[in-house]
C-alpha positions, 0 to 999 in steps of 0.5 A, a space after each residue: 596260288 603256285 601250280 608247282 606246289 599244287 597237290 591233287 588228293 582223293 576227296 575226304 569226308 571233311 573237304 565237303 563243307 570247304 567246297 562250298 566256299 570253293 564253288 561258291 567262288 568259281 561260279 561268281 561270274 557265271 549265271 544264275 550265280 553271277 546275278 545273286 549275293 555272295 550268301 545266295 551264292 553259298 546256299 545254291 553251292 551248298 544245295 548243289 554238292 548236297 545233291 551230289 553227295 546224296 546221289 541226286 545227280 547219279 550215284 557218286 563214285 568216292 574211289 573217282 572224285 579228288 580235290 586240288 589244294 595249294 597247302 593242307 587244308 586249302 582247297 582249290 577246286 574237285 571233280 566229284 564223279 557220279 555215274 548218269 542216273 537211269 
């Protein structure tokens, strides 16, 4: 990963499915994620952006959520921006 040839873009209906991999990864060390296998890891990130998306967590605000990614099709990381629910 080169911070020079990093590219932040607004968030795109098929970076959903890539991003279960991306926050798979970042929580690896953290818990509960650090203490389930890889495959857990995956479904809980999977459940989790799924809430996201459905409004679970406040209603989403697609104009406000971006992705980072090192080359087209590659991500690296998002900020998926709701509002708090009432």
């Amino acid at each position: 990963f080169e911070p020079a040839k990093a590219r932040v873009r607004p968030l795109a209906e098929g970076d959903w499915e890539p991003l279960i991999d991306v926050f798979a990864s970042a929580f690896h060390r953290q818990q509960p994620f650090a203490s389930v296998l890889r495959d857990q890891r995956e479904e809980a990130a999977r459940d989790s952006l799924g809430q996201t998306r459905a409004g679970g967590d406040g209603p989403l605000l697609p104009q406000a959520c971006l992705v980072a990614e090192d080359e087209p099709g590659k991500l690296l990381g998002a900020i998926l921006v709701t509002l708090v629910p009432s």
